[in-house]
N, CA, C and O atoms as a MOPAC input file, in Angstrom:
PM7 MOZYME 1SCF
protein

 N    -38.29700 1    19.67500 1     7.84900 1
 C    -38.97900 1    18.40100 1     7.79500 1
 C    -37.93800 1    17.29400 1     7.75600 1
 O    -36.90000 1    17.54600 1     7.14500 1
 N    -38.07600 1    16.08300 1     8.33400 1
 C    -37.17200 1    14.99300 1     8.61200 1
 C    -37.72800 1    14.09200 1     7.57100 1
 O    -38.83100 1    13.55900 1     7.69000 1
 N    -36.57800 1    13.85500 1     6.06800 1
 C    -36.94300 1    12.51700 1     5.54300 1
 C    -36.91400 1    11.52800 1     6.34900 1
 O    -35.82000 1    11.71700 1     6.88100 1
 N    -37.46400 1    10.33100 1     6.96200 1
 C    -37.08600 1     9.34700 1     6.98300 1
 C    -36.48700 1     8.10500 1     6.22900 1
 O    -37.20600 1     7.56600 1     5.38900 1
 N    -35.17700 1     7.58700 1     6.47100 1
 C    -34.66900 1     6.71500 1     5.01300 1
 C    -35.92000 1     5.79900 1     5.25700 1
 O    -36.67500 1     5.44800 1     6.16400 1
 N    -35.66100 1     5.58900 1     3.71000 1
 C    -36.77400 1     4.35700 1     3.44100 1
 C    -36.46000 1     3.31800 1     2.25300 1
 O    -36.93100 1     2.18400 1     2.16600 1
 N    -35.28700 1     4.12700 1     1.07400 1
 C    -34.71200 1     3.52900 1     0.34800 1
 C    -33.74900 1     4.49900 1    -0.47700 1
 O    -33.68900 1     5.72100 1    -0.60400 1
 N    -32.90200 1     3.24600 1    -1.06400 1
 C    -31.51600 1     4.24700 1    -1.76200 1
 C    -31.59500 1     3.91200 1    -3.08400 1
 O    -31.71200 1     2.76600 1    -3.51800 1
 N    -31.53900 1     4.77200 1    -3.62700 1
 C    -31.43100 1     4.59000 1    -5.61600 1
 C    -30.23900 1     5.49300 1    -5.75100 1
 O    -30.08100 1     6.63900 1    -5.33100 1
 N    -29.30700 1     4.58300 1    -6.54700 1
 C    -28.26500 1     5.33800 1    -7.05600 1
 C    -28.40300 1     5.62400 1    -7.98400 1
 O    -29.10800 1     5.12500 1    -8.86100 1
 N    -27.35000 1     7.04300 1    -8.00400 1
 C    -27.85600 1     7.76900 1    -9.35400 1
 C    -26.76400 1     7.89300 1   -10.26300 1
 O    -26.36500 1     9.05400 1   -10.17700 1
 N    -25.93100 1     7.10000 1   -11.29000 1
 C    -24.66500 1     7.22800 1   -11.65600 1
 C    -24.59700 1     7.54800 1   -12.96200 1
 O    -25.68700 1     7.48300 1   -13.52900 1
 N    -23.47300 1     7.94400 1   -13.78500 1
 C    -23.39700 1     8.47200 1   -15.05400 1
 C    -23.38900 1     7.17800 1   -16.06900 1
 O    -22.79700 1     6.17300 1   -15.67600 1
 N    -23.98600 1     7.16200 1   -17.28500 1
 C    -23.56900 1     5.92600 1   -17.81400 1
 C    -22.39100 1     5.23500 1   -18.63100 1
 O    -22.26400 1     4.25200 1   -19.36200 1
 N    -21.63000 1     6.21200 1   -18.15000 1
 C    -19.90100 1     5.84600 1   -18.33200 1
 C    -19.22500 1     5.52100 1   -16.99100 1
 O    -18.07400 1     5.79000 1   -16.64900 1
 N    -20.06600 1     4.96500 1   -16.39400 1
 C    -19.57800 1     4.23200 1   -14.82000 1
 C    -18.99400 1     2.85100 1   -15.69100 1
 O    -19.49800 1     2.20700 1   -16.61100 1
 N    -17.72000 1     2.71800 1   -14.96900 1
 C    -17.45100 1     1.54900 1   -15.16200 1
 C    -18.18400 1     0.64200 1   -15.01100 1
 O    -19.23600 1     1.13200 1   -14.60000 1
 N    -18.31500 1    -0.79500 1   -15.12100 1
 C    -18.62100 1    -2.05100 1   -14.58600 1
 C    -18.77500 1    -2.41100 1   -13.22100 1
 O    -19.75700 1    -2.76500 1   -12.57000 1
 N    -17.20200 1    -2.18400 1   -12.84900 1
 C    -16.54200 1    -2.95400 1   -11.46400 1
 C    -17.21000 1    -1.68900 1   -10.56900 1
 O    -17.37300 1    -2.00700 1    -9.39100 1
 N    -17.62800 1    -0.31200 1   -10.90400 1
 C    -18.07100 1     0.44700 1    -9.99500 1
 C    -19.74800 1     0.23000 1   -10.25000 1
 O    -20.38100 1     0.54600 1    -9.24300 1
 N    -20.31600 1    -0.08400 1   -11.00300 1
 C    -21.41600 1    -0.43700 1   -11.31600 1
 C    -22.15700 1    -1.49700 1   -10.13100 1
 O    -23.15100 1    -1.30800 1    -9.43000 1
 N    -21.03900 1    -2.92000 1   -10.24800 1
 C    -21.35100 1    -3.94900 1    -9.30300 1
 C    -20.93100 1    -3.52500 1    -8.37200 1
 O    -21.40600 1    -4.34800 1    -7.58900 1
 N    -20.27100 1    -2.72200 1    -7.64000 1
 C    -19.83300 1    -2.44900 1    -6.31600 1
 C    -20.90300 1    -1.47200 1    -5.93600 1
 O    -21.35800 1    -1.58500 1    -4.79700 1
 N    -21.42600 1    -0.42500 1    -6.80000 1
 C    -22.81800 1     0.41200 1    -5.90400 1
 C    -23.94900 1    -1.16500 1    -5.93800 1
 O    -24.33900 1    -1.43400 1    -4.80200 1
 N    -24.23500 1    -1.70400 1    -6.53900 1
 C    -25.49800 1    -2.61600 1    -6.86100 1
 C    -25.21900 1    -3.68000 1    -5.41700 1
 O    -26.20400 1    -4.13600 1    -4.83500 1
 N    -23.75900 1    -4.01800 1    -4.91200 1
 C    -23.56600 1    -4.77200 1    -3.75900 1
 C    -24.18000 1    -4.02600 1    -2.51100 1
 O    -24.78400 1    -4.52200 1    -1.56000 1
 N    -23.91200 1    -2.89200 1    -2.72600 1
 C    -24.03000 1    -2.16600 1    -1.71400 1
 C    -25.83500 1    -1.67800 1    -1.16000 1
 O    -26.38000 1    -1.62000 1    -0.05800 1
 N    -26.20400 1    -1.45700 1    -2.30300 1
 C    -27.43300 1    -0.94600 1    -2.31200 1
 C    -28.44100 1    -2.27100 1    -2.27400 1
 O    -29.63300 1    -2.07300 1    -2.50700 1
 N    -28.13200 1    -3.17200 1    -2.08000 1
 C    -28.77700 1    -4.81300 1    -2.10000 1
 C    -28.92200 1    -4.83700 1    -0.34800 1
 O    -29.88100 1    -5.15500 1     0.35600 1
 N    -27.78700 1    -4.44400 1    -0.05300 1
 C    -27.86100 1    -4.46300 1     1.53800 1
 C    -28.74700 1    -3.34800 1     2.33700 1
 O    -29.34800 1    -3.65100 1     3.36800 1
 N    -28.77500 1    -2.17000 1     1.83700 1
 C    -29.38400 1    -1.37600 1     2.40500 1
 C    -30.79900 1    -1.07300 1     2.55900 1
 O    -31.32500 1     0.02000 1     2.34700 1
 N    -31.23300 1    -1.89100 1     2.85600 1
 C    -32.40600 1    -2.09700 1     3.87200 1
 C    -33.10700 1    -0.77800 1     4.64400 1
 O    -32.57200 1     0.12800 1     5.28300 1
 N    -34.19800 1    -0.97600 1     4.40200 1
 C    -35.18500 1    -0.02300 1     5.39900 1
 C    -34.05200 1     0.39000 1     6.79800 1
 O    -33.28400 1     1.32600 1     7.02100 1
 N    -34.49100 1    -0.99900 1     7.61200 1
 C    -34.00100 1    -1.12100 1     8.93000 1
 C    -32.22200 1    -1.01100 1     8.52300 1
 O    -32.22900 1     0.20300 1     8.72900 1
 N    -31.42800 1    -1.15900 1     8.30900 1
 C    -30.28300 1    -0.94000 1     7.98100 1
 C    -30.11400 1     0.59700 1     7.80500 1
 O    -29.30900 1     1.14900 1     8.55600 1
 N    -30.85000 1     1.41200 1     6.81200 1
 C    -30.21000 1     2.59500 1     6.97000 1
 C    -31.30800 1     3.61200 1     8.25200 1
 O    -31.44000 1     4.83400 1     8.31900 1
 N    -31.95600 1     2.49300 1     9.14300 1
 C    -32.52400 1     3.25900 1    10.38800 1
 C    -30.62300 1     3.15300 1    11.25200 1
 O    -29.88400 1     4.01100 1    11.73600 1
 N    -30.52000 1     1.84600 1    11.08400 1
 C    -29.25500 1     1.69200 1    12.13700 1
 C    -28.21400 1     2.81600 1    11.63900 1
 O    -27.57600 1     3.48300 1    12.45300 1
 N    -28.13400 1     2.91800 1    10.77200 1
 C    -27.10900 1     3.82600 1    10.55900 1
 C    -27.47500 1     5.12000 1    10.88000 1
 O    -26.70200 1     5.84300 1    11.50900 1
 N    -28.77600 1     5.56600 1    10.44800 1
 C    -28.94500 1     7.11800 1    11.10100 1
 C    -28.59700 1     6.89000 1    12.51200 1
 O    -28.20400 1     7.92100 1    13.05800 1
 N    -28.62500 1     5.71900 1    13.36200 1
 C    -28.85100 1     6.08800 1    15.22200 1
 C    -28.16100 1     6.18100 1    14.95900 1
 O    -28.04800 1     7.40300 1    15.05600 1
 N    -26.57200 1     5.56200 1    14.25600 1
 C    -25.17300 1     5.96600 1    14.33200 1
 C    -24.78800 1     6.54700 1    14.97000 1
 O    -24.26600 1     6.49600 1    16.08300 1
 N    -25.25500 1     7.81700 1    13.61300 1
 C    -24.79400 1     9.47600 1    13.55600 1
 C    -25.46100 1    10.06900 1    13.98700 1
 O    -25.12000 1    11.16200 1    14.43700 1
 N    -27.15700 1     9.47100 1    14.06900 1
 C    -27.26800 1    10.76000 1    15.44900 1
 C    -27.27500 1    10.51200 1    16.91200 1
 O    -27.00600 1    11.43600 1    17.68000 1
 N    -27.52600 1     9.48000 1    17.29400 1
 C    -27.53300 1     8.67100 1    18.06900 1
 C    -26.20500 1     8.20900 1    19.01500 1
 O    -26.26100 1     7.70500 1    20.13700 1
 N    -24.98600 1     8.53400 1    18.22300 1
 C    -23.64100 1     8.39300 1    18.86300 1
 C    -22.82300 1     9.53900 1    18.49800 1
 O    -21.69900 1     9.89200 1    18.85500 1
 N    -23.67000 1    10.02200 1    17.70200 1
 C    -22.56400 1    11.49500 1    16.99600 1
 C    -21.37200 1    10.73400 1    16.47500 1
 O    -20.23400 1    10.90800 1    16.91200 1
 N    -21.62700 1    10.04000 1    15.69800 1
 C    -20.18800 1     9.51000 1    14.71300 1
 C    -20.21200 1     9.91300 1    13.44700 1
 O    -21.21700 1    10.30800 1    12.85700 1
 N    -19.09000 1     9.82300 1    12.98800 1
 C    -18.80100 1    10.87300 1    11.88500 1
 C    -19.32300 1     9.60100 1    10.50100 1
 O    -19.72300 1     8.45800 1    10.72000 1
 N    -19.22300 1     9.98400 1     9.70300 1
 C    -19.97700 1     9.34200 1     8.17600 1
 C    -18.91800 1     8.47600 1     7.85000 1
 O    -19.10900 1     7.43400 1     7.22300 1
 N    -17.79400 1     8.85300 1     8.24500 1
 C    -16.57800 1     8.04600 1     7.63400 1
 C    -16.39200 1     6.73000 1     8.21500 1
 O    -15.87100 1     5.75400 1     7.67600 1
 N    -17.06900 1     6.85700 1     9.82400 1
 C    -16.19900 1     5.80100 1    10.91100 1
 C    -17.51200 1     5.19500 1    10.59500 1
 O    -17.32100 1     3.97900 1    10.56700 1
 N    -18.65700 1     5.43900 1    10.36300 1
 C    -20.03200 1     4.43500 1    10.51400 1
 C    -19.75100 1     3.48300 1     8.73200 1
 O    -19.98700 1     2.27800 1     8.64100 1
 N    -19.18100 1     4.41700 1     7.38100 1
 C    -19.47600 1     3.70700 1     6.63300 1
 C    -18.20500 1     2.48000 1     6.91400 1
 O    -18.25900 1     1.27800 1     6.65100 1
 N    -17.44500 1     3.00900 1     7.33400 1
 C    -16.16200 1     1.93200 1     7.01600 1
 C    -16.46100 1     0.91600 1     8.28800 1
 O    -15.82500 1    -0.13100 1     8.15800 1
 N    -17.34500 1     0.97000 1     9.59400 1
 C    -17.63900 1    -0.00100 1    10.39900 1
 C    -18.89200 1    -1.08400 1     9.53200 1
 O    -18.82400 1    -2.31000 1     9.62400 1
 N    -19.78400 1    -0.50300 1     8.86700 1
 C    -20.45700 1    -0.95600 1     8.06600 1
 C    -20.48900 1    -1.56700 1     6.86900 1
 O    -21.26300 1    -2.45700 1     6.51800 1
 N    -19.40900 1    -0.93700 1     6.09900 1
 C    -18.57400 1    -2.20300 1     4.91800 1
 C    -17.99400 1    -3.33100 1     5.24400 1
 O    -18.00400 1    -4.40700 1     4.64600 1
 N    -17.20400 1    -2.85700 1     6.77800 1
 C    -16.51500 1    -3.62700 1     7.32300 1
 C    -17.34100 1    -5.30200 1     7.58700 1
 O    -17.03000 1    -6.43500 1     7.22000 1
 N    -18.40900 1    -4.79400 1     8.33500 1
 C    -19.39300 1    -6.19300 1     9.00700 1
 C    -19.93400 1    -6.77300 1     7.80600 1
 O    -20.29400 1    -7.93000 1     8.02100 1
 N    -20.14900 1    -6.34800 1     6.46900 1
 C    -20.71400 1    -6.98500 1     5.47300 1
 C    -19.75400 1    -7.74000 1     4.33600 1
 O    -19.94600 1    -8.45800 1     3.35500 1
 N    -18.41800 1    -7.06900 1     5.14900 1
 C    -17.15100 1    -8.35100 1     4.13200 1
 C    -17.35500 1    -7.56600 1     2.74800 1
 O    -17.32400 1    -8.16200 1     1.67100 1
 N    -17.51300 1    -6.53100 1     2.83000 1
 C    -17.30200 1    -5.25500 1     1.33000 1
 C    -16.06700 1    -4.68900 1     1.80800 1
 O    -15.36900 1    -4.28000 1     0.88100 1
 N    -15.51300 1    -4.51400 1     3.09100 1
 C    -13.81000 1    -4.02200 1     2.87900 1
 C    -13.13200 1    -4.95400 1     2.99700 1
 O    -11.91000 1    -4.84600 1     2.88900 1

């Protein structure tokens, strides 16, 4: 069966730092329905690897 994304909840320990705290909460603000559709065509859609789509994708949102 195919989840379709629809939304992201992070799931972190509560001895997460701060600065990693606000950096998942930046991240997960952006990720959008339609945002993590674009990213599945990515990878399936271009066959790109997880590494080159997240770091093109931090990249365009001024997070790297």
């Amino acid at each position: 069966m195919l989840i379709l994304p629809q939304n992201v909840t992070p799931l972190v320990s509560a001895s997460l730092p701060a600065i990693a705290v606000t950096a998942i909460n930046r991240v997960s603000a952006l990720l959008a329905p339609d945002e993590l559709r674009a990213l599945n065509r990515r990878s399936t859609g271009e066959g790109l690897s997880s590494r080159v789509i997240a770091t093109d994708w931090l990249t365009s949102k001024k997070l790297l």
